[in-house]
C-alpha positions in Angstrom: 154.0 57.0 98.9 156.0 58.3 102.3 158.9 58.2 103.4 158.8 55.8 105.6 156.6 53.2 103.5 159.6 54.1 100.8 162.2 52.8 103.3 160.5 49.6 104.0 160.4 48.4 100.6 164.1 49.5 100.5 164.4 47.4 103.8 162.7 44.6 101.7 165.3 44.9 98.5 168.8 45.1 100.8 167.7 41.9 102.8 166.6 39.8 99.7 170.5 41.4 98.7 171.6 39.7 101.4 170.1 36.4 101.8 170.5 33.8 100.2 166.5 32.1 100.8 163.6 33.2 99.1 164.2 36.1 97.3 166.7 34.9 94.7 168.6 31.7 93.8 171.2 33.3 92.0 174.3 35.6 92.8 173.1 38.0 89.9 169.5 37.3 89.6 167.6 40.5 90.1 164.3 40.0 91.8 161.0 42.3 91.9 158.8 42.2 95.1 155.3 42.7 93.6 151.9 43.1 95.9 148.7 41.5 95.1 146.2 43.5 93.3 143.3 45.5 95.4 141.2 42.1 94.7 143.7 39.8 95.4 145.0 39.0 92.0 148.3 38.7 91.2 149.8 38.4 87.3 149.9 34.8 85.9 151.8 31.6 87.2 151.7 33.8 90.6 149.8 33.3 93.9 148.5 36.4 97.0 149.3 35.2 100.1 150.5 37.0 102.5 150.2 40.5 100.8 152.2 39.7 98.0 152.6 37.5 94.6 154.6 34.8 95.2 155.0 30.9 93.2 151.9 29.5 94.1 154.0 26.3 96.3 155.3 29.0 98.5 151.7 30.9 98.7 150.2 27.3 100.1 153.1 26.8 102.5 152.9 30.5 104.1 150.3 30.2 106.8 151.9 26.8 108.3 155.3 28.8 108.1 153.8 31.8 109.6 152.1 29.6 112.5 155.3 28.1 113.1 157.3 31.0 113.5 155.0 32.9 115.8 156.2 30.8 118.7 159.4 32.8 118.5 157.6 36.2 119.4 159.5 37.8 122.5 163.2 38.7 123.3 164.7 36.9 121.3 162.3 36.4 118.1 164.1 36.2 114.7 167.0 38.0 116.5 170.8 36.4 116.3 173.0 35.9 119.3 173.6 39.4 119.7 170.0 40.5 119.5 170.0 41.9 116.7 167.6 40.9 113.7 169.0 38.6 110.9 169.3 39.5 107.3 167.9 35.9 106.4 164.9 36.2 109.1 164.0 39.7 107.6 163.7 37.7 103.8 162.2 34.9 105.1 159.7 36.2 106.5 156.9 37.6 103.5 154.4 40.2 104.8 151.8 42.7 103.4 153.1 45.9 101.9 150.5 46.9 99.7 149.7 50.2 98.5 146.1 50.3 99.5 145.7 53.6 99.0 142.0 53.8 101.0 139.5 56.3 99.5 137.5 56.2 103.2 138.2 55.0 106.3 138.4 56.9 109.4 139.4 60.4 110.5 142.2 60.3 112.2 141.5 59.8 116.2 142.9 58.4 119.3 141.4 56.4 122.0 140.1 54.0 119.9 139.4 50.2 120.5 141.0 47.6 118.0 141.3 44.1 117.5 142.5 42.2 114.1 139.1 39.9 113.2 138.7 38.0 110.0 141.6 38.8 108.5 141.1 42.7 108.7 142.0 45.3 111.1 138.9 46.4 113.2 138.5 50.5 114.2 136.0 51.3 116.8 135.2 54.5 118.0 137.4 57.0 119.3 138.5 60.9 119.9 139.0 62.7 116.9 139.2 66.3 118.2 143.0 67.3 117.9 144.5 68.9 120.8 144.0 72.7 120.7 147.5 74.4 122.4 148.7 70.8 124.0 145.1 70.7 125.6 142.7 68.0 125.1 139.4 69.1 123.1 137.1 66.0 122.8 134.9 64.7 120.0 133.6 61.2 120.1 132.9 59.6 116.7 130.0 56.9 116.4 131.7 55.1 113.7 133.1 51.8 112.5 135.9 50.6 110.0 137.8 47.1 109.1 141.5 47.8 107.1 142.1 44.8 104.4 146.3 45.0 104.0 145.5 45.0 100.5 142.1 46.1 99.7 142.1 49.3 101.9 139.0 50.3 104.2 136.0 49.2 104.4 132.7 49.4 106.3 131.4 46.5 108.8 128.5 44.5 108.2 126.9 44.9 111.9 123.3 46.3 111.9 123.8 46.9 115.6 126.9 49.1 116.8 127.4 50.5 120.7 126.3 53.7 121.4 129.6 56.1 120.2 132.5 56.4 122.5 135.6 56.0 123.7 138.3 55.0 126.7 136.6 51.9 126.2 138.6 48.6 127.4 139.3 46.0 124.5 140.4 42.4 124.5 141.1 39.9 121.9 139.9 36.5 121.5 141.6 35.1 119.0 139.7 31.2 119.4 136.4 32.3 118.7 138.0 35.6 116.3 136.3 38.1 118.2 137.1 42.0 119.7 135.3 42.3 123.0 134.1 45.8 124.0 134.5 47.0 127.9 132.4 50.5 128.9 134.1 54.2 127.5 132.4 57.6 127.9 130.9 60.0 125.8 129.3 63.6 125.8 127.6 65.2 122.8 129.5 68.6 123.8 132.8 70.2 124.8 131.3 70.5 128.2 129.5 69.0 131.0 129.3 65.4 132.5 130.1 63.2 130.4 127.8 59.6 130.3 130.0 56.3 131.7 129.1 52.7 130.0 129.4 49.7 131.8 127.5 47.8 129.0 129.7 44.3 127.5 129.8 44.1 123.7 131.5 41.4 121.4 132.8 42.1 117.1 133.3 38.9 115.1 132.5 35.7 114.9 131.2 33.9 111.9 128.7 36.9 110.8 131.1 39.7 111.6 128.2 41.0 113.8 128.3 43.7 117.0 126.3 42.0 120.2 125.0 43.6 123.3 126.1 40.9 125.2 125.8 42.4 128.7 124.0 45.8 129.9 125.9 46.3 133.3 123.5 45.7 135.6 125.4 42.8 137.8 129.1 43.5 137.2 131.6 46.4 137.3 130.3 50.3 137.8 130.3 52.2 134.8 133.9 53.5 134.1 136.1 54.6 131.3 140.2 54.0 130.9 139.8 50.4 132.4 141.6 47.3 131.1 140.7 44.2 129.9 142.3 40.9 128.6 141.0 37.7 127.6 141.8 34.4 128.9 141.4 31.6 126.4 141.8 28.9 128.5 138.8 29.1 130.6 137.1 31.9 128.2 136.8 34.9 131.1 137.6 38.3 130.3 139.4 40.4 133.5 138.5 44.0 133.9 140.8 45.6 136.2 140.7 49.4 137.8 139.5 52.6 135.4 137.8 56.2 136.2 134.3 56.4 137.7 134.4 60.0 137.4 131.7 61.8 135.0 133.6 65.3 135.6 135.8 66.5 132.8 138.0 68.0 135.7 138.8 65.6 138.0 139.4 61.7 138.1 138.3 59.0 140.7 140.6 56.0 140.1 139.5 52.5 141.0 141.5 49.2 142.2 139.1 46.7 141.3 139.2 43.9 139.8 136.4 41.9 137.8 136.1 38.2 135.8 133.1 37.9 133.4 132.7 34.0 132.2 131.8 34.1 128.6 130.3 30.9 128.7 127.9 31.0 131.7 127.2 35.0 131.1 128.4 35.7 134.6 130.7 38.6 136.3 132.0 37.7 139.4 134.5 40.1 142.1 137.2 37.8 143.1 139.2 37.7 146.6 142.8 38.3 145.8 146.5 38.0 147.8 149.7 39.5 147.9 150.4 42.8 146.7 147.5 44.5 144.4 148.1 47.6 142.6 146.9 50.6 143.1 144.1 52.9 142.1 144.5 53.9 138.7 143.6 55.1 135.7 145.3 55.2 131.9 146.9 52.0 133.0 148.0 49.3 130.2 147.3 45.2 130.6 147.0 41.9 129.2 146.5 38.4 129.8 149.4 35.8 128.4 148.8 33.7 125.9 148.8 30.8 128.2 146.2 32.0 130.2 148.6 32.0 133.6 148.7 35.5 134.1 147.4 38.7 133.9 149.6 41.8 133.9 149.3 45.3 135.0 151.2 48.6 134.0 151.5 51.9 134.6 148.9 54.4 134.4 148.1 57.4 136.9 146.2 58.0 140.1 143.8 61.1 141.0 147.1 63.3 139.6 146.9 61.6 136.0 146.8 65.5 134.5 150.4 66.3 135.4 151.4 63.2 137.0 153.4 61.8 138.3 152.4 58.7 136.7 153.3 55.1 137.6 156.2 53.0 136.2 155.2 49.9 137.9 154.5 46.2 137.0 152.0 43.8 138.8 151.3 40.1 137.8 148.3 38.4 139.2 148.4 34.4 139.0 145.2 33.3 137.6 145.3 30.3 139.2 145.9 31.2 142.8 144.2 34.8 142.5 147.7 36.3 143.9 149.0 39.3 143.0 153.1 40.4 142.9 155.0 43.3 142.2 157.7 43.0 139.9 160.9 44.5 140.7 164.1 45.6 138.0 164.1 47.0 134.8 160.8 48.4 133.3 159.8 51.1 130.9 159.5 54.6 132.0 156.7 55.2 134.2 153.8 56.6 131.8 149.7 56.7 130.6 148.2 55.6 127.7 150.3 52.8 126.3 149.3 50.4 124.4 149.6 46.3 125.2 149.0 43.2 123.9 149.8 39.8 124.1 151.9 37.5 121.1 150.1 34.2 120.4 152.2 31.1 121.0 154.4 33.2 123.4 155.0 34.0 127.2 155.5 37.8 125.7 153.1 40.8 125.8 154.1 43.6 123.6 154.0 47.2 124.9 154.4 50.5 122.5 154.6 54.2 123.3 151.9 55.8 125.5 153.2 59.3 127.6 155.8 59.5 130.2 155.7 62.1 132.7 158.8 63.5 131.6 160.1 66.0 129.3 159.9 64.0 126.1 155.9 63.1 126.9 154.8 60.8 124.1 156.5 57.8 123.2 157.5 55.2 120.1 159.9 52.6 122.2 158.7 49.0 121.9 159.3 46.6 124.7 158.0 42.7 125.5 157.6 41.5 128.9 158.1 38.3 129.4 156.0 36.2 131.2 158.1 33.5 132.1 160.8 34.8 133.5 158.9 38.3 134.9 161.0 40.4 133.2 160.9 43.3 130.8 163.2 43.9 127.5 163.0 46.6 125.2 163.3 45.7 121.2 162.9 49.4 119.9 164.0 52.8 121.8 162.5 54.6 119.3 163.0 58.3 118.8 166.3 59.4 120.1 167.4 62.6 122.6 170.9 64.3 123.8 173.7 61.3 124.1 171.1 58.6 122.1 169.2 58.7 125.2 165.3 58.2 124.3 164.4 59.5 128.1 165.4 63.0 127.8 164.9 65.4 124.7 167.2 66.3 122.1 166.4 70.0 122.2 164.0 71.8 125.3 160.9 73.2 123.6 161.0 77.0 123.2 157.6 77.8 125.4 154.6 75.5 126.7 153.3 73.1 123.0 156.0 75.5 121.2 158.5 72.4 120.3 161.7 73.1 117.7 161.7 71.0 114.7 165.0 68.4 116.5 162.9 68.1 120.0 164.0 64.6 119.5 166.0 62.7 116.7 163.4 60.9 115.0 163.8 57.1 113.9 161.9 56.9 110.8 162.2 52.9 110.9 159.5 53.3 113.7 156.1 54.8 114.3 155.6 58.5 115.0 155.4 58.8 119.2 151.8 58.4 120.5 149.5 57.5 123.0 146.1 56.2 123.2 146.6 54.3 120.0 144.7 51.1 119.2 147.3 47.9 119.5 146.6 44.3 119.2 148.2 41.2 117.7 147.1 38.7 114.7 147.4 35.2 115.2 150.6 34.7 113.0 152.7 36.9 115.8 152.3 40.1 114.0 151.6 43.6 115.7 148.8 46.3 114.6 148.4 49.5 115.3 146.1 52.5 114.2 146.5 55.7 115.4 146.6 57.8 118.2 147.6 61.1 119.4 150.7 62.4 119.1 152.6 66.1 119.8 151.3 67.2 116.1 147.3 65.9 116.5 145.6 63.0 116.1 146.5 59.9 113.6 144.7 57.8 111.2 148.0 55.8 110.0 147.8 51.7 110.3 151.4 49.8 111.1 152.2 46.2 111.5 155.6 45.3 113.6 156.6 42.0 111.8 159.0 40.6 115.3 161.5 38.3 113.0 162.1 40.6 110.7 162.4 43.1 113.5 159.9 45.8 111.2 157.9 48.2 111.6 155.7 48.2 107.8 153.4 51.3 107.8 150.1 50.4 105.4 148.2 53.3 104.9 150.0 56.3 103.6 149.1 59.2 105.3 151.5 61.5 107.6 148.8 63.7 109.0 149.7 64.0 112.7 153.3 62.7 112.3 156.3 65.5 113.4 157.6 67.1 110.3 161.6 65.7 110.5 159.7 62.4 109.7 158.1 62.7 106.5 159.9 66.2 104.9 162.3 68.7 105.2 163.0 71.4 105.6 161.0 71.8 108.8 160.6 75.3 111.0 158.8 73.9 113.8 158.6 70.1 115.2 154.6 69.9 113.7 155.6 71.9 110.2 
């Protein structure tokens, strides 16, 4: 086991220490968190739920509690007056930390799509050629995998899959359990054109099966590094901006913005108001849980290699078709983050992605709130000279030549990335797999638990992750 997966179980042990529900019902009782077995067995008079072995009352109760508490998700979720997150919320809330151990799964990529469907984390597709010298060197994989908590990997039942990708758009419908699947690219080689998808695809359901739902011949033009979110109210999916560029060299942002109606099978271009955003690529959004919003950040324009990249926040109210710019505090402007709405909530969740500044990838966690149109960061993440995560601890020594302190790593959060898969379940947790960060590309799997404050990572594997976060000593920031 890591590090990091060490320090969460301490997390656990100090917090049951501390509080005084749950975890023990005497001042001097010791008490042994156990996981569930790889097939969901726990030892006698004990019941799995949630992960872990627990009386068998408690097991029953957990998914009302759970529902109840995901309401909470945003600012302010298990968090005490002064924002910071409660000793008692961190024990009451059980959660998965089993050692899964996975003898498959995927090979560590970035780009992917994800989605959390049947109770398992859902992988699609993705980039899994590491970055040679800081410089992108593409290879699209072709395959799928699902991540049990406690089971590990395993392989989907879908006799039909998409072509392989990826810079596709996801969205999460979390009614009908179901990942839906937006366009990508792909080339077979390291050069050349690559092919653009416009094609509509849809993981879940009852059968767990892939369907071509739509082929792209009466809706948006084929595009990769779009965005898409569901809204569960009137069951449309919104597609907004991307790159129509096939060239490998240059990008062609779009500012368009598309509906498709998954109950009448139609796409439709809506007229909007007020003030759109721009162009853009490598931008980050998501529709609220209440289906009143939609919400637009970041991203790049035709400059998206260097930048500089956009730090700015759109809403567009579904309702009215207008669009607004949202003014104040917001995360640093950046590419590749990932976003996703909490269930029950006016918050969407936003992790990491890469600034256009000297620290480049990211692991701060903000929400914005959709309520009140206003952003708040939970997690800075990663640290650099004066506590400041926006600047870098140490400069690098020469171009992808970093020192081994480039930044003062929190090992209570992810490794910084970009281009990871992020989505929610529908007890207000957060998932993530992978990535790319400054030391490659990732294959790790994390779930943020918001009243507990808690990152929780569930596949132990540190390939990609900065060497300060798993070991030491450490000559360079990658080894």
């Amino acid at each position: 086991m890591n590090q990091p997966t060490s320090l969460a179980y301490l997390f656990y042990a100090v917090a049951c220490a501390l509080a005084t529900i749950g975890c023990r019902t005497e001042p001097a009782q010791q008490v042994t968190v156990v996981a569930c077995a790889k097939d969901g067995t726990c030892p006698a008079g004990r019941c799995c739920a949630a992960g872990l072995c627990q009386s068998c009352s408690d097991a029953s109760s957990g998914a009302s509690s759970d529902a109840a508490s995901s309401t909470e998700a945003g600012a302010n979720r298990g968090q005490g007056s002064d924002g910071a997150a409660t000793s008692a919320d961190a024990s009451a809330e059980t959660a998965a930390v089993c050692e899964a151990d996975p003898s498959g799964g995927p090979s560590p990529r970035g780009d992917v799509a994800a989605g959390y469907v049947g109770g398992k984390l859902v992988v699609l597709y993705g980039d899994e050629g590491a970055p040679i010298q800081c410089q992108a060197n593409p290879k699209y994989t072709s395959d799928a995998h699902l991540f049990d908590p406690c089971k590990g990997w395993e392989a989907p039942k879908s006799a039909t899959m998409p072509p392989p990708r990826a810079r596709a758009a996801q969205a999460y419908d979390r009614d009908h359990d179901a990942l839906w699947l937006f366009g990508g690219r792909y080339r077979k080689t390291n050069s050349g054109p690559y092919t653009n998808y416009n094609d509509l695809w849809r993981y879940g359901g009852s059968d767990g099966q892939m369907l071509l739902v739509d082929e792209g011949k009466a809706g948006p033009s084929a595009r990769s590094n779009s965005c898409m979110g569901y809204q569960r109210q009137t069951q449309k999916l919104w597609v907004f901006g991307g790159n129509s560029s096939t060239s490998g060299l240059q990008f062609t942002p779009l500012a368009d913005l598309w509906s498709y109606d998954t109950s009448s099978a139609q796409w439709a271009k809506p007229t909007t108001t007020g003030k759109a955003p721009s162009a853009r690529l490598f931008h980050s959004c998501a529709v609220s849980d209440d289906g009143k919003v939609l919400v637009v950040y970041g991203g790049g324009g035709v400059n998206a290699f260097q930048g500089p990249f956009f730090g700015d926040t759109f809403v567009l109210d579904l309702t009215t078709l207008a669009w607004s710019a949202i003014e104040g505090q917001a995360p640093m402007a950046r590419i590749k983050a990932g976003m996703a709405p909490a269930p029950d909530s006016p918050a969407i969740w936003l992790f990491g992605g890469h600034d256009d500044g000297a620290v480049g990838n990211r692991n701060d966690l903000w929400t914005f709130d959709t309520a009140k149109l206003a952003w708040n960061q939970l997690r800075k993440g990663d640290l650099g000279a004066n506590a400041n995560p926006d600047v870098v601890h140490k400069p690098a020594h020469a171009f992808c030549d970093f020192p081994p302190d480039f930044m003062l790593v929190d090992k209570d959060s992810p490794e910084r990335r970009e281009a990871m898969g992020l989505t929610a379940d529908a007890q207000g947790n957060l998932w993530m797999f992978g990535g790319k960060s400054d030391c490659g590309v990732l294959r790790d799997v994390w779930r943020y638990q918001p009243k507990a404050d808690q990152w929780i990572n569930l596949d132990d594997t540190t390939i990609g992750w900065s060497c300060d976060r798993y070991k030491k000593p450490c000559n360079t920031l990658c080894n």
